[in-house]
Each structure stands twice: as structure tokens, then as C-alpha cells.
C-alpha positions in Angstrom: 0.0 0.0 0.0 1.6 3.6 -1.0 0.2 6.7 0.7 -0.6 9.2 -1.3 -2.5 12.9 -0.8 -4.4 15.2 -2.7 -2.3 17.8 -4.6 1.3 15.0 -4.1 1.6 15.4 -8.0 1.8 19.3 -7.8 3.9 19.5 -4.3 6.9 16.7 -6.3 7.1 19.4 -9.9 7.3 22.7 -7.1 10.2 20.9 -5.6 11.9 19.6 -8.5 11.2 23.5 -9.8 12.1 25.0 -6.8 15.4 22.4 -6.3 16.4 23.3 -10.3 15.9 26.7 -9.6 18.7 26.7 -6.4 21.1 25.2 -8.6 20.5 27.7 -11.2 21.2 30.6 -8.2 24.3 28.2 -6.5 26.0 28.6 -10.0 25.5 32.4 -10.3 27.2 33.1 -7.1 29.9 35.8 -6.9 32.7 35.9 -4.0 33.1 33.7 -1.4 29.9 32.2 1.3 29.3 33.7 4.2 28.7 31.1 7.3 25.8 32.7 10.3 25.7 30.3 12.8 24.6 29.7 16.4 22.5 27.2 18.3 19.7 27.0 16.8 20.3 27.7 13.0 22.8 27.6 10.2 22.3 30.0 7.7 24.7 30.0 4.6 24.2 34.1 2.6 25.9 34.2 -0.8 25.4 37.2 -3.1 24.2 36.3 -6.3 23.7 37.6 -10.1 19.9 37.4 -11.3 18.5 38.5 -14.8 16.7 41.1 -12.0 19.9 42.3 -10.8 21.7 41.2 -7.6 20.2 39.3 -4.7 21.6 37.4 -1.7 20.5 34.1 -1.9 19.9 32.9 2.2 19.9 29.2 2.7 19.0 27.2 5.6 21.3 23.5 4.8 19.5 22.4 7.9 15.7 22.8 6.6 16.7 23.2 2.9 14.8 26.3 2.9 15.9 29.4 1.0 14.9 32.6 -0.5 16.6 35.3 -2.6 16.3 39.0 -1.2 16.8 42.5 -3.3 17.9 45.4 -2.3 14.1 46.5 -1.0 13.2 43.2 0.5 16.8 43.2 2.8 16.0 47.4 3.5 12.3 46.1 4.3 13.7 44.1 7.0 15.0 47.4 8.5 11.7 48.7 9.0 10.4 45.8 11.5 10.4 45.8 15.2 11.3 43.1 17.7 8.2 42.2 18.1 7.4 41.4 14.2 10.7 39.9 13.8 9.5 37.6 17.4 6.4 36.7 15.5 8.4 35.5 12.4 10.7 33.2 14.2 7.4 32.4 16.8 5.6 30.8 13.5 7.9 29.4 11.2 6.8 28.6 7.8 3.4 30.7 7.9 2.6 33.8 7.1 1.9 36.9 9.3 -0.5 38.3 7.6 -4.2 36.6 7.0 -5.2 35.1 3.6 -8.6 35.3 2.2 -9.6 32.0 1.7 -10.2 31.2 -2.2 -13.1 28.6 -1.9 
């Protein structure tokens, strides 16, 4: 018996897509890694040329997470208080903000 869900088709081609997509961004990196680590996470920042300009690529090796920040999204960071930034690492993996539902 193989267990399967709703949607498992669509959730394998986003990570094969999003997996591609890394290695696309790992080969477009320009100087040398920077290593952020403590106790609780591992976080690996490279800077990285995009057909959009320049991002830092941020990679969690531990979660396999990762995102690409402009210049914007790394100033909008600036802009938060403790608190938001507390709600962020509070609820990991889901947003802060509601979503209408679409049904």
C-alpha cells in the first residue's frame, strides 16, 4: 500500500522546480559564502547575479529552505520591530498576515 494525498503530484514538480531553480542561483554566485551560525540555525548568505539584478541568496542547509532578497526586500527588514521579527521566528513557515480564503 503507498500513501498518497491530494495535490502530491503538484507539491513533487514545485520541488523539482524550486530544487532546479537553487542550482540555477548556486551557480550564479559571486565571492566567497558567508557562514551565520549559532545554536539554533545555520544559515549560509551568498550574493548572487539574477536576470533582475543582484540578490543574496539565504539558505537554511539544515531545513533546505531558502529565499533570494533585493535590495528592498533586505532594507524592508529594517523597517520591522522586535516584536514582528518575534512573530516571524514564533511561526515558522506561515505567514503573518491573513489570507482570504479562495473557496
Amino acid at each position: 500500500m503507498k500513501l498518497t494525498w491530494e495535490g502530491e503530484a503538484e507539491d513533487a514538480a514545485a520541488a523539482a522546480r524550486a530544487t532546479s531553480r537553487l542550482g540555477v542561483l548556486q551557480d550564479q554566485r559571486d565571492g566567497e559564502t558567508i557562514v551565520v551560525a549559532n545554536e539554533f540555525a545555520d544559515m549560509r548568505i551568498s550574493k548572487v547575479h539574477t536576470r533582475n539584478g543582484v540578490r543574496l541568496l539565504i539558505e537554511s542547509p539544515k531545513s533546505g529552505q531558502w529565499i533570494t532578497l533585493d535590495a528592498l526586500e533586505l532594507e524592508a527588514l529594517t523597517w520591522q520591530n522586535e516584536t514582528t521579527l518575534s512573530a516571524m521566528v514564533g511561526k515558522p513557515f506561515q505567514s503573518l498576515l491573513e489570507t482570504e480564503d479562495a473557496s
